[in-house]
N, C-alpha and C positions, 0 to 999 in steps of 0.2 A: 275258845273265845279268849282274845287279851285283858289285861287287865284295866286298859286303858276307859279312862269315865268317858261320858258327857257333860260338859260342862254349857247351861243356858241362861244366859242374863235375857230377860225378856219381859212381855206385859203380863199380867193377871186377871182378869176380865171377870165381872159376873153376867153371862151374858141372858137377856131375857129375848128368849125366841116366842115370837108369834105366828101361828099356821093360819094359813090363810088358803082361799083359793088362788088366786092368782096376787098379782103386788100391784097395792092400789095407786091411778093417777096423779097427778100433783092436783091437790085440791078435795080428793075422794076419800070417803070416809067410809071404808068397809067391815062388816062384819068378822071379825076373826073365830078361829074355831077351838083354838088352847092358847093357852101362854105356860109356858115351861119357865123353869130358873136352872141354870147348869151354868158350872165352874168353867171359863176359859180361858180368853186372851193367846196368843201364839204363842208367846213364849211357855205357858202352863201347858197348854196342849202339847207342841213340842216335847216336851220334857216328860209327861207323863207317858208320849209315844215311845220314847225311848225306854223308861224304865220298865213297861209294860213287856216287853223286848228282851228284859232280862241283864242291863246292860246298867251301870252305875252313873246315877246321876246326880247333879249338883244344880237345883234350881233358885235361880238368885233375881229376886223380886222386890216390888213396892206393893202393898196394901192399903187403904185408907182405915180410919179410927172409926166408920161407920159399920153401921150393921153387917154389910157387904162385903167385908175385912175380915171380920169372925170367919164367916161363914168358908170364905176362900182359904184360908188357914186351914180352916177343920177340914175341908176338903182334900187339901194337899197330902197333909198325913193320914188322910184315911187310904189314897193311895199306895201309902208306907214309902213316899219320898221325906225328907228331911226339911223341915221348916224353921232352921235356924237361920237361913239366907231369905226368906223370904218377910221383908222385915215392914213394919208399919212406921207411918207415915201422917200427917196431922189433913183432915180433910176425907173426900169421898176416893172410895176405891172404883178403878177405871171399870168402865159398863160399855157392854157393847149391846146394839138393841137391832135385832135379825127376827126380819119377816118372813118365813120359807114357805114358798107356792103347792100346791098339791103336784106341781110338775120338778121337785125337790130342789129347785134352785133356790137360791135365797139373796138378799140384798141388806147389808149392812152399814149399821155406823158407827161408830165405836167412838167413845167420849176418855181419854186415858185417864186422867184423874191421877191417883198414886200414880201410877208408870209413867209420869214425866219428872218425877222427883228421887230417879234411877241413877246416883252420882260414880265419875266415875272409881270413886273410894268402894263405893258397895259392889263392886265387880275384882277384888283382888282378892282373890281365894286362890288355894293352892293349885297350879297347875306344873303338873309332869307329860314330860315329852310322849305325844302321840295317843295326848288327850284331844277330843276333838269338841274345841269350841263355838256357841250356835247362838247367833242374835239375829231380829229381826227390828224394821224400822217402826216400832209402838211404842219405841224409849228412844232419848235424846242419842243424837249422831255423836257429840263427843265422848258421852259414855259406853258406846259401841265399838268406836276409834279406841278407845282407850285399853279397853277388853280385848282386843284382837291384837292390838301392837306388842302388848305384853305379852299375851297369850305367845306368839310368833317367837316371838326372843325367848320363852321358854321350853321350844320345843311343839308346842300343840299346830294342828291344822283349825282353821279358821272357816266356820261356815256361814253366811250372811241370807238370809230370806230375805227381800228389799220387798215387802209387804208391810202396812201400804206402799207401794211405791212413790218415790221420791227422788230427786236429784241426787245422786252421790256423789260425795266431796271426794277428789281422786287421791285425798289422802284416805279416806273411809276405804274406798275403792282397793288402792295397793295392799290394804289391812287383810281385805279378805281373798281366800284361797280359793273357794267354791262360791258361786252364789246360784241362787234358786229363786226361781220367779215362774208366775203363769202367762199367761202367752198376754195377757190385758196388759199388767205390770211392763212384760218387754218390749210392748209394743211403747209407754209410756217415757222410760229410761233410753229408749232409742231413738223415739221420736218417729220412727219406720213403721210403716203399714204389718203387721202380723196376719196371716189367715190360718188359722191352725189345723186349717184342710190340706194347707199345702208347706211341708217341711222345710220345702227348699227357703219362704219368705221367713220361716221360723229360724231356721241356720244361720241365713244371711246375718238375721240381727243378732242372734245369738255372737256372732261370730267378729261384729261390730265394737263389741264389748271386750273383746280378748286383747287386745294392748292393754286393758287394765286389770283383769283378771282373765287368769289360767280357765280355770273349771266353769261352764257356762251351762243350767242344767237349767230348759224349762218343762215344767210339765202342763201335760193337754186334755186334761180331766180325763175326757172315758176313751182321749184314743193315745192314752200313755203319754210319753215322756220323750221330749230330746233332748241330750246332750251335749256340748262340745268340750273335748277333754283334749286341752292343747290341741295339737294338730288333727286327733279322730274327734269324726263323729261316731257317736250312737245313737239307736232310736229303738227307743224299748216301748211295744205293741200294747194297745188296752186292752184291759181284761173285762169279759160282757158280765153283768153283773143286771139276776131278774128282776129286781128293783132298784130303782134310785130313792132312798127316803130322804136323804138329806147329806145335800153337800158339803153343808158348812163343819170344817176341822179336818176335810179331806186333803189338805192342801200341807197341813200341820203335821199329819200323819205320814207323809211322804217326807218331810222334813224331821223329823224323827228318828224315824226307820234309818234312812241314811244313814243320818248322824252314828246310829247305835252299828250299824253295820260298817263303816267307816275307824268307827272305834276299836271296835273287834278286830283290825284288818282285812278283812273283804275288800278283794279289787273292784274299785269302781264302777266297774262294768254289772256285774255279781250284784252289788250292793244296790245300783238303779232298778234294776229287777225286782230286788226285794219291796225295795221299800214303796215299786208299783203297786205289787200286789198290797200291799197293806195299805195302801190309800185306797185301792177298792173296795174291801172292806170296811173302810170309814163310811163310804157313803151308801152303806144299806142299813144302818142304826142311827138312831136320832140325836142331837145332841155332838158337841167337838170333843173335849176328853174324854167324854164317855164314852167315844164310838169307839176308841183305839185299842187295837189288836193286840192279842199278844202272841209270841213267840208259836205255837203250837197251831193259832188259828193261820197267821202266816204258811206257816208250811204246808198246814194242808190244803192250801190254794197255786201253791206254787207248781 
């Protein structure tokens, strides 16, 4: 393996999941069956996919001064990632609040809080060439821009999740090297009809996107992932997996994995593979950082 880090400017979430039977109507007032508290947000989860993986990370965050703040801190390092970048901030720390159905899908909203007070000063940490840099849209666009342009001119590849999805500014756009999105997201950013039964409409838009970025990766929960990597396609197959418990951080864990196998040098091809498999196993444990794999569980799925 290289010695090349990961480097994630991203949000920090405390996120409160509620299990439910199914996700109630607008207006409906249903009974729940637990409420869990687990550390998230994409950017923590990303990152702690990565380091779980074995691979050196640098996670660079907002906090609030509330209770939620602590607790996200203590969390981080109990990981045994570095919490000198994860820095606090005057106010409530961002909460994300996830309903998951007995049929383990889930439906969320995410309040940012600290991660919009993500400046782009608190993203200049050291980067060396063929480090590979990883944001997503839960922090402000020009502190993203900012992170990636630099990152660029010092050598690193540039990764972008555009989760939540959003307009990107085509200078955000030319910023990033890879981006990753789910087939909802692509259908959003393209404005194109998606059916994720059918790859050829997933290409098309995928493929829509490449005047402005090279690397076009979406992934298609349980029937894997497609690709478009400049001129090739690829399309790496789902993995059947006997239960689904919970989706939510599966999407984080595939963005991860990447990252950390990209880092390493793993040919992209190799690396889409990997980081399938370890999104699969996101989603048979409860909970987004928590569910994430590590190196060894990886391989023996592979």
């Amino acid at each position: 393996m290289g010695s090349a880090k990961v480097v994630v400017a991203g949000s920090i979430n405390m996120d409160i999941v509620v299990r439910a039977a199914r996700h109630p109507q607008p207006g409906e007032t249903l009974l729940g069956q637990s409420v869990q508290f687990f550390a998230g947000g994409k950017g923590a989860n990303q990152a702690i996919a990565a380091y779980r993986l074995g691979t050196p990370v640098i996670l660079i965050a907002r906090v609030g001064d509330d209770g939620f703040g602590g607790s996200l801190r203590a969390f981080v390092s109990q990981e045994g990632l570095d919490t000198q970048r994860v820095l606090a901030t005057a106010g409530a720390s961002g909460t994300a609040l996830i309903t998951v159905a007995d049929s383990g899908e889930n439906t969320i909203v995410v309040v940012p809080g600290a991660n919009d007070a993500l400046s782009p000063v608190d993203v200049e940490v050291d980067i060396e060439p063929g480090d590979v840099l990883v944001s997503q849209c839960e922090i402000p666009a020009q502190t993203i821009e900012h992170f990636f342009v630099r990152g660029k001119r010092l050598g690193a590849r540039t990764l972008l999740n555009a989760a939540p999805a959003r307009p990107l500014a085509p200078t955000l756009a030319a910023a990033a090297d890879v981006l990753v999105v789910n087939e909802s997201e692509l259908a959003i950013l393209t404005g194109a009809a998606v059916d994720a039964e059918d790859a050829g409409t997933v290409i098309a838009a995928a493929r829509s996107l490449q005047p402005a970025i090279e690397n076009v990766v979406v992934t298609l929960g349980g029937r894997g992932a497609v690709a478009c990597l400049g001129p090739v396609s690829e399309t790496v197959p789902g993995r059947r997996v006997e239960v689904v418990v919970d989706t939510t951080g599966a999407g984080d864990g595939f963005v991860g994995a990447l990252a950390a196998r990209l880092a390493a040098g793993e040919p992209f091809a190799q690396a889409l593979v990997f980081a399938n498999a370890a999104a699969s196993i996101c989603v048979e444990r409860p909970g987004a950082a928590a569910s994430m794999p590590t190196m060894a569980e990886v391989l023996a799925v592979l």
